[in-house]
C-alpha positions in Angstrom: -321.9 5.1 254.1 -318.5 6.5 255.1 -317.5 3.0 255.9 -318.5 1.6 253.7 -316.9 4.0 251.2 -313.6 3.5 252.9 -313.3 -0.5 252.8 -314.1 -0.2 248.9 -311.1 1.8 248.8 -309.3 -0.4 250.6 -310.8 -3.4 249.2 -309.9 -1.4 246.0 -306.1 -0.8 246.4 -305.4 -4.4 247.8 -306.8 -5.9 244.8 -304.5 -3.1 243.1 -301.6 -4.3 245.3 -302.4 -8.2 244.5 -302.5 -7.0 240.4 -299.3 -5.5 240.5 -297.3 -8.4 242.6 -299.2 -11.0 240.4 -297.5 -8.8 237.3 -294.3 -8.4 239.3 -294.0 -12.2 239.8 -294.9 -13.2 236.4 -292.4 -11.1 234.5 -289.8 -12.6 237.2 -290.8 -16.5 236.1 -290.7 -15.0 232.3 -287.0 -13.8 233.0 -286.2 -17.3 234.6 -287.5 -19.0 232.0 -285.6 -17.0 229.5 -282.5 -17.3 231.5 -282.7 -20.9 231.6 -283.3 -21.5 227.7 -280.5 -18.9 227.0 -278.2 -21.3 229.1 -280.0 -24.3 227.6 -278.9 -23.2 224.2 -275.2 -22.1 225.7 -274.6 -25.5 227.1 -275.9 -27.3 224.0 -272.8 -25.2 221.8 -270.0 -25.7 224.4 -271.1 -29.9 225.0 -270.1 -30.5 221.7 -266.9 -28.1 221.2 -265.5 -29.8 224.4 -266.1 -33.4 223.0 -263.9 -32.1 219.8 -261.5 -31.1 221.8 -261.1 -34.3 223.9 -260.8 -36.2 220.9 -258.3 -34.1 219.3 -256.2 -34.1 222.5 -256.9 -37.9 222.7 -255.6 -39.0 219.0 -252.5 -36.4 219.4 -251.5 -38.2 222.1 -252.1 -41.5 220.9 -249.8 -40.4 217.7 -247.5 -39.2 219.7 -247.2 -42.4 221.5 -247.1 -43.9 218.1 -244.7 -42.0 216.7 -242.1 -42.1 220.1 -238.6 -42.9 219.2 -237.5 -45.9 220.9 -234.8 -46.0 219.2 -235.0 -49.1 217.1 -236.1 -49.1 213.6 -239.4 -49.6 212.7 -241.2 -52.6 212.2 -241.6 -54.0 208.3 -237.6 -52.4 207.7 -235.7 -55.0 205.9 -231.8 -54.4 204.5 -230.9 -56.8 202.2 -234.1 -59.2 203.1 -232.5 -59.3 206.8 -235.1 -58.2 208.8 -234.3 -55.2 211.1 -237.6 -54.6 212.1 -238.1 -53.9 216.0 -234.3 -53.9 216.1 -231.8 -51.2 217.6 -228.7 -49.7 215.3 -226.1 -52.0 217.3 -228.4 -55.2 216.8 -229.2 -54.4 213.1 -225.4 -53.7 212.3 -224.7 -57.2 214.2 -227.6 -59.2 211.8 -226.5 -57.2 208.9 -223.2 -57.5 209.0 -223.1 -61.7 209.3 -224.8 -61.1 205.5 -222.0 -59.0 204.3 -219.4 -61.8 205.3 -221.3 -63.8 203.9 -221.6 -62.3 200.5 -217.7 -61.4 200.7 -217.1 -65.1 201.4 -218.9 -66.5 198.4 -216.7 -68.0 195.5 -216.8 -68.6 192.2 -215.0 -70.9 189.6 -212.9 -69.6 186.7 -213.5 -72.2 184.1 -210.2 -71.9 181.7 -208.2 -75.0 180.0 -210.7 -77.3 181.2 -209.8 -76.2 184.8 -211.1 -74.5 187.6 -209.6 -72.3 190.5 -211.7 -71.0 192.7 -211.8 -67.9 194.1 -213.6 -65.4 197.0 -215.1 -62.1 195.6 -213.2 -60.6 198.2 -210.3 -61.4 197.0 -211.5 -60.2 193.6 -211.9 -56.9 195.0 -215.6 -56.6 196.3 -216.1 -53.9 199.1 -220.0 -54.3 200.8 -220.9 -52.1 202.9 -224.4 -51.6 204.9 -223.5 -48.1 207.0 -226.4 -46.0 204.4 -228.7 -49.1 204.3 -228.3 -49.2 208.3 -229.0 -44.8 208.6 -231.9 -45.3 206.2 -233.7 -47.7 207.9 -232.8 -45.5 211.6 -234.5 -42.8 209.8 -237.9 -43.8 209.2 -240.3 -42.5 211.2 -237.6 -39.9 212.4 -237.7 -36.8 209.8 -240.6 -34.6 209.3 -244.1 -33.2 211.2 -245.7 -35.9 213.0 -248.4 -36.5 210.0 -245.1 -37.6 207.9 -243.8 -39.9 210.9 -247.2 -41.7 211.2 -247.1 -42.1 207.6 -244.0 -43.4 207.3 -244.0 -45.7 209.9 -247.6 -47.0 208.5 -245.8 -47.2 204.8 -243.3 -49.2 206.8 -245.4 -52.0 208.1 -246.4 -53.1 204.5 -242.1 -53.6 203.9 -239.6 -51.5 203.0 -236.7 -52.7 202.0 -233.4 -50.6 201.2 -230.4 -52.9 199.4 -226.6 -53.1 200.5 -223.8 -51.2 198.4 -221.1 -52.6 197.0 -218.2 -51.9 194.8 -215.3 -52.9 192.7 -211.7 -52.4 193.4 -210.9 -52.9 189.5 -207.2 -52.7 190.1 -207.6 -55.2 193.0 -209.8 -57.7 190.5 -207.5 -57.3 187.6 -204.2 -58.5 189.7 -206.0 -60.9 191.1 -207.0 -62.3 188.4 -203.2 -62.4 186.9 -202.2 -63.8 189.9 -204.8 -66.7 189.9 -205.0 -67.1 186.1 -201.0 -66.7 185.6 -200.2 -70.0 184.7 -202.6 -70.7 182.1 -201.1 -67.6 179.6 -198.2 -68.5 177.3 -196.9 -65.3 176.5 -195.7 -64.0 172.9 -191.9 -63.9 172.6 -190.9 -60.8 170.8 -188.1 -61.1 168.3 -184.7 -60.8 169.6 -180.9 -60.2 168.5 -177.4 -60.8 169.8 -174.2 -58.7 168.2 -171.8 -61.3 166.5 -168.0 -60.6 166.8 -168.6 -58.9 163.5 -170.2 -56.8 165.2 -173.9 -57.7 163.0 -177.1 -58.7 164.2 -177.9 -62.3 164.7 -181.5 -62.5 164.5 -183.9 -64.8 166.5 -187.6 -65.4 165.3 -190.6 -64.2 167.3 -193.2 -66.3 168.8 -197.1 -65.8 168.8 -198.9 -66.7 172.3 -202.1 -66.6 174.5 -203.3 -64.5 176.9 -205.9 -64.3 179.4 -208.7 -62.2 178.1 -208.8 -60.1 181.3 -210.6 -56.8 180.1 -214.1 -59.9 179.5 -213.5 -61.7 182.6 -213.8 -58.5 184.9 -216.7 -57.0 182.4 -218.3 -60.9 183.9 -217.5 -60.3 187.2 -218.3 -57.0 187.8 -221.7 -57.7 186.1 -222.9 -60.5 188.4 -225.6 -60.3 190.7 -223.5 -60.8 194.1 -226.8 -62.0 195.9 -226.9 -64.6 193.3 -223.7 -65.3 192.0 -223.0 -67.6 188.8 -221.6 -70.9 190.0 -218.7 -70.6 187.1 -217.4 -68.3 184.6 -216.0 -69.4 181.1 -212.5 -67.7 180.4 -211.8 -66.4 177.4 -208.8 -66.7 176.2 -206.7 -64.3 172.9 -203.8 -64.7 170.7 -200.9 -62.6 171.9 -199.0 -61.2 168.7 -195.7 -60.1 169.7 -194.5 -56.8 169.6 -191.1 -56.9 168.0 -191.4 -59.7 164.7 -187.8 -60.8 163.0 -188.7 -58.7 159.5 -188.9 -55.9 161.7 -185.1 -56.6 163.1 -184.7 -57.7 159.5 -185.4 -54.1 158.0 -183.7 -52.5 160.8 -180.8 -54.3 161.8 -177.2 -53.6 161.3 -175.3 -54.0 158.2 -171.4 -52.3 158.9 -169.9 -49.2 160.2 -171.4 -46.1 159.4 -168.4 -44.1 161.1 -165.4 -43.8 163.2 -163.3 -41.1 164.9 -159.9 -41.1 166.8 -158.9 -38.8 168.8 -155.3 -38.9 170.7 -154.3 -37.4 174.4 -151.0 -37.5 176.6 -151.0 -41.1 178.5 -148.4 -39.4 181.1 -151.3 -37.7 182.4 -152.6 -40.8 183.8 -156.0 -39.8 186.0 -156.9 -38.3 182.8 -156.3 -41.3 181.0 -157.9 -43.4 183.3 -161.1 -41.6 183.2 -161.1 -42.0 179.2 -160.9 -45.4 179.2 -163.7 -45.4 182.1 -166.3 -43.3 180.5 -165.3 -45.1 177.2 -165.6 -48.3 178.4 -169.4 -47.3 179.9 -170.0 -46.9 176.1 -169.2 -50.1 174.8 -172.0 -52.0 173.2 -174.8 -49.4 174.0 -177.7 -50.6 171.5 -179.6 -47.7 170.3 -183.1 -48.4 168.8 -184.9 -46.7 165.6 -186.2 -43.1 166.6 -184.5 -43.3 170.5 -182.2 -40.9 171.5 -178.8 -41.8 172.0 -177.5 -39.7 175.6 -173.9 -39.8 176.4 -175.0 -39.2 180.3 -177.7 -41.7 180.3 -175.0 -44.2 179.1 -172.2 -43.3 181.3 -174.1 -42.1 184.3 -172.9 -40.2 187.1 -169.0 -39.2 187.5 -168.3 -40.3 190.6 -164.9 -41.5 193.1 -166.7 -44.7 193.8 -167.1 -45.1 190.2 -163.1 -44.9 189.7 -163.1 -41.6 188.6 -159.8 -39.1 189.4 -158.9 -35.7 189.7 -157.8 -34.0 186.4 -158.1 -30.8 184.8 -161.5 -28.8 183.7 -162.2 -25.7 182.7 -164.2 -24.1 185.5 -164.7 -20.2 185.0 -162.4 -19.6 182.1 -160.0 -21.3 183.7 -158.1 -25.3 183.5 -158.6 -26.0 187.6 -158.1 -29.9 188.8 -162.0 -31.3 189.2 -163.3 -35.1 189.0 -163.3 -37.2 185.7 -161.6 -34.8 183.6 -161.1 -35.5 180.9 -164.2 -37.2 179.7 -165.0 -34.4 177.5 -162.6 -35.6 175.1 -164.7 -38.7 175.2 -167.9 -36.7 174.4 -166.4 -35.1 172.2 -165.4 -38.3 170.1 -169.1 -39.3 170.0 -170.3 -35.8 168.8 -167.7 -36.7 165.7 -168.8 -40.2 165.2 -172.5 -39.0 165.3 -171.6 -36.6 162.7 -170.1 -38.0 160.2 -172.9 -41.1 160.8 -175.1 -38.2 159.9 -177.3 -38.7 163.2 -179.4 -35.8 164.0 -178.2 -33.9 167.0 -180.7 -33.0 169.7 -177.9 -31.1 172.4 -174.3 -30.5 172.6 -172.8 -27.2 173.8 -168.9 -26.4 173.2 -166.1 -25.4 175.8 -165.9 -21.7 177.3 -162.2 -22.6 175.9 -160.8 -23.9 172.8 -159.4 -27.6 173.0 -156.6 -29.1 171.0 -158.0 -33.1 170.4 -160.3 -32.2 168.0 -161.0 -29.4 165.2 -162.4 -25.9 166.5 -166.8 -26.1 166.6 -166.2 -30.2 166.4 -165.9 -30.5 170.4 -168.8 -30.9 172.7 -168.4 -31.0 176.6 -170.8 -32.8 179.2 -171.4 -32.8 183.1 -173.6 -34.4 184.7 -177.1 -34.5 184.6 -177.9 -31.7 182.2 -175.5 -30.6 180.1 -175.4 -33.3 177.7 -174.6 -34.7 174.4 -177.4 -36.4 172.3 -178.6 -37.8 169.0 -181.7 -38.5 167.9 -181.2 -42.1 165.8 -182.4 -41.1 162.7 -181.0 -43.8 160.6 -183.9 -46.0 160.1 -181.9 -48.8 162.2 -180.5 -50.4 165.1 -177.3 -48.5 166.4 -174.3 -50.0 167.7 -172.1 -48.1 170.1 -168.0 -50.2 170.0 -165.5 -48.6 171.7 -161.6 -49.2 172.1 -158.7 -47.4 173.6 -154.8 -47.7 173.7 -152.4 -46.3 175.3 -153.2 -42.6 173.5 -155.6 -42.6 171.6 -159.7 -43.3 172.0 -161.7 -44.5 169.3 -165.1 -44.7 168.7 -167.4 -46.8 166.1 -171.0 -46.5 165.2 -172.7 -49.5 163.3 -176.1 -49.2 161.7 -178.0 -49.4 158.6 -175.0 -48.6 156.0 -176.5 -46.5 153.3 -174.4 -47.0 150.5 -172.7 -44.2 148.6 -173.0 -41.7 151.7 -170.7 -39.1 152.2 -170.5 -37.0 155.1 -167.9 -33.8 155.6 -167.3 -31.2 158.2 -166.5 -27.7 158.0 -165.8 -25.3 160.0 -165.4 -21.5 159.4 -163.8 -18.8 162.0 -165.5 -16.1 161.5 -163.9 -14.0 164.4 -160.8 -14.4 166.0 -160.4 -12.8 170.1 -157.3 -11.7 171.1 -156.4 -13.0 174.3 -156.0 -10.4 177.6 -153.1 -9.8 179.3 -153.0 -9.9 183.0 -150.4 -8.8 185.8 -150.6 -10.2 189.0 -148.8 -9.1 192.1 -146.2 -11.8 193.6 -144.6 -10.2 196.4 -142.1 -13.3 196.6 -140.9 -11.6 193.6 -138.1 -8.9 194.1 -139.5 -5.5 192.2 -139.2 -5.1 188.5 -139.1 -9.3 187.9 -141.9 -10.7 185.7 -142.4 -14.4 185.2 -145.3 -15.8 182.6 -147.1 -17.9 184.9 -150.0 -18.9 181.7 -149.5 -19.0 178.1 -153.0 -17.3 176.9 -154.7 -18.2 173.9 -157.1 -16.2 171.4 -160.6 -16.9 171.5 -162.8 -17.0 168.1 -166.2 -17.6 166.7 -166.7 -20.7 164.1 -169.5 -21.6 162.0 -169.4 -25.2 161.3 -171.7 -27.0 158.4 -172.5 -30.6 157.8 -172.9 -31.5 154.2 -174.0 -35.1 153.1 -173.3 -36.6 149.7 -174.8 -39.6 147.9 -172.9 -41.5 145.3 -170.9 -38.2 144.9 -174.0 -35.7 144.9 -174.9 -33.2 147.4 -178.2 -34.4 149.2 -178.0 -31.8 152.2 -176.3 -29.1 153.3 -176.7 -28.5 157.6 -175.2 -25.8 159.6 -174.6 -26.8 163.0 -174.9 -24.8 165.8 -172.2 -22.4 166.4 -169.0 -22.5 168.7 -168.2 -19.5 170.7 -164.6 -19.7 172.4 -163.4 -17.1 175.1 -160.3 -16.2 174.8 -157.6 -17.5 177.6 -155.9 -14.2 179.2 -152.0 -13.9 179.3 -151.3 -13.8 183.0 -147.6 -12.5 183.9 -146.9 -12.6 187.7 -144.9 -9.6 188.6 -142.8 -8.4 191.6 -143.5 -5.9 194.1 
């Protein structure tokens, strides 16, 4: 019984044992199983992602290899309609530039007079040039994230096309035109005059002509298509009025003297009389015309040796020192009193530091070259005529114009001041003491007021103060002994 207890027990706990390792192994093939779905469901995530990510590594390399610069322009590019496609800067400069010459070398006709010169826009000014056409086309497909290049070059392939620039040279196109066009212009001859011994106006008649009518042609020129230029252009052609008719001369030419003034000087002082009669001479027959200003150095020009001009005395600092052309002063001052009494408006004149003797105190005016002048504005509604004439001591000078009759012009002249001259003592040690020897006469100075009055037919029309004349005096020098 024992026994047979005891193998029950043991027949017992092996079926106990065999329960629990059946258990054991089942929840091991449950935790495969769910191992293996979990990875399963893992794998069918990661399958999927890893395609994506092949493909997007795939197509960015492909655009990349799309997009690589290799350093031509793209294909479809066309400057012009030159194809540049596939092509690098150097080549595309080489096939451009044959169309520029080309387009430079084209011609057209200039139809005028029932003739035609011919004539290269070049040589009518055109400039072409293809450098920004050329860097536009290099710069496709260059700029920009690698979606914009793919774009680009994409846009490209269905043609692009970017056009040449070209300009005018207007100055270039206008004397070109002149030149070519020159002899089919007859220009307008503007009235003219000559000066008769009489010293009047002999008046020729004007003449109405043609001209070129320049300002249309280059408005047609500049407006032509230069990829399709116009075979011919008409010329136009306009009357040319002159500018200067004979009733213009007519109301404005001479008719007799309107004044005259002498004045005399010493003919033993010859460099001064030879540079009278020089700067005199320079003022013969000047023409002065309506509303011009009549300049004494504009006339007579620089003083100078080669000009046959001599030493002679001037007044530099208060004093009479030898200096070039002296003595032309007395020849300015000869015009200021013809342009006075011609009544001629006066636009400059300035008198001496020191009083002069050849013509009446505040009537001198004194000149050196360039800027201190004397001038006149021509006021006289006519034509001036400048005559001069000299002897042997005395220089004269005429003004013909447009006589009014029954004028009347006066000076006068009013000191108001009179400045006693200073006396000086100089020290001349080849002098024995107590000797004194004038050495310069002085002379007062003074202040005059000077007024221009005009009369018609005997009546006061105006009454003018001129500008007033200061004077130094000129001090009494005495050189004394030591």
């Amino acid at each position: 019984m024992e026994e047979s207890r005891d193998h029950n027990v043991r027949q017992g706990r092996k079926e106990v044992a065999a329960t629990k390792v059946y258990e054991e192994n089942s929840q091991s093939k449950i935790r495969h199983w769910t191992n293996l779905n979990r990875f399963l469901k893992k794998k069918s995530f990661y399958i999927p992602a890893g395609l994506l990510i092949f493909t997007l590594v795939l197509v960015g390399t492909a655009l990349m290899i799309y997009t690589r610069d290799q350093h031509t322009i793209v294909e479809g590019v066309t400057i012009s309609g030159i194809n540049v496609g596939n092509l690098t800067q150097d080549q595309a400069k080489i096939a451009v530039d044959k169309e520029v010459h080309r387009l430079l070398s084209q011609s057209i006709k200039l139809n005028v007079n029932q003739q035609s010169p011919e004539v290269k826009l070049e040589d009518l000014g055109l400039t072409v040039s293809d450098d920004l056409a050329l860097k536009d086309a290099y710069d496709i497909n260059r700029k920009g994230s690698i979606y914009n290049k793919v774009v680009s070059k994409m846009s490209a392939t269905k043609g692009v096309n970017f056009e040449l620039s070209h300009t005018w040279d207007e100055q270039k196109l206008k004397d070109s035109l002149n030149q070519t066009l020159a002899g089919f212009s007859s220009p307008a001859t503007d009235a003219s005059f000559d000066i008769t011994d009489q010293n009047t106006m002999n008046i020729h008649s004007e003449h109405a002509g043609t001209a070129i009518d320049i300002e249309s042609l280059i408005s047609q020129i500049k407006g032509i298509n230069i990829y399709k230029p116009v075979s011919e252009l008409k010329v136009g052609l306009k009357e040319q009025l002159p500018s200067i008719t004979a009733a213009q001369l007519e109301s404005q030419k001479i008719t007799g003297l309107l004044a005259s003034y002498t004045t005399h000087f010493d003919p033993s002082q010859s460099a001064r009389t030879e540079n009278v009669r020089i700067a005199a001479k320079a003022l013969d027959m000047a023409i002065v015309k309506p509303g011009d200003t009549l300049s004494f150095n504009k006339i007579v020009g620089e003083r100078t040796v080669e000009g046959g001009y001599k030493d002679a005395y001037i007044i530099v600092d208060d004093q009479f020192v030898p200096g070039l052309a002296g003595g032309i002063c007395q020849v300015s001052s000869t015009l200021y009193n013809t342009g006075l009494y011609a009544d001629l408006a006066v636009s400059q004149r300035s008198n001496h530091d020191l009083a002069i003797s050849y013509v009446p105190l505040g009537q001198d005016a004194t000149v050196a070259y360039p800027d201190l002048d004397l001038k006149f504005k021509n006021n006289s509604g006519g034509y001036l005529l400048v005559r001069t004439s000299t002897t042997s001591n005395t220089v004269t000078i005429d003004l013909y114009g447009k006589v009014k009759p029954g004028q009347e012009v006066t000076i006068t002249n009013t000191t108001s001041s009179i400045i006693p001259p200073e006396e000086k003592r100089l020290v001349d040690e080849t002098l024995a003491h107590g000797v004194s020897i004038l050495k310069q006469q002085g002379q007062p100075g003074s202040i005059v007021n000077s007024v221009r009055i005009v009369k018609v037919n005997g009546q006061v029309v105006s009454s003018e103060p001129l500008k007033q004349s200061i004077y130094k005096a000129l001090p009494k020098i005495y050189a004394v002994g030591s």
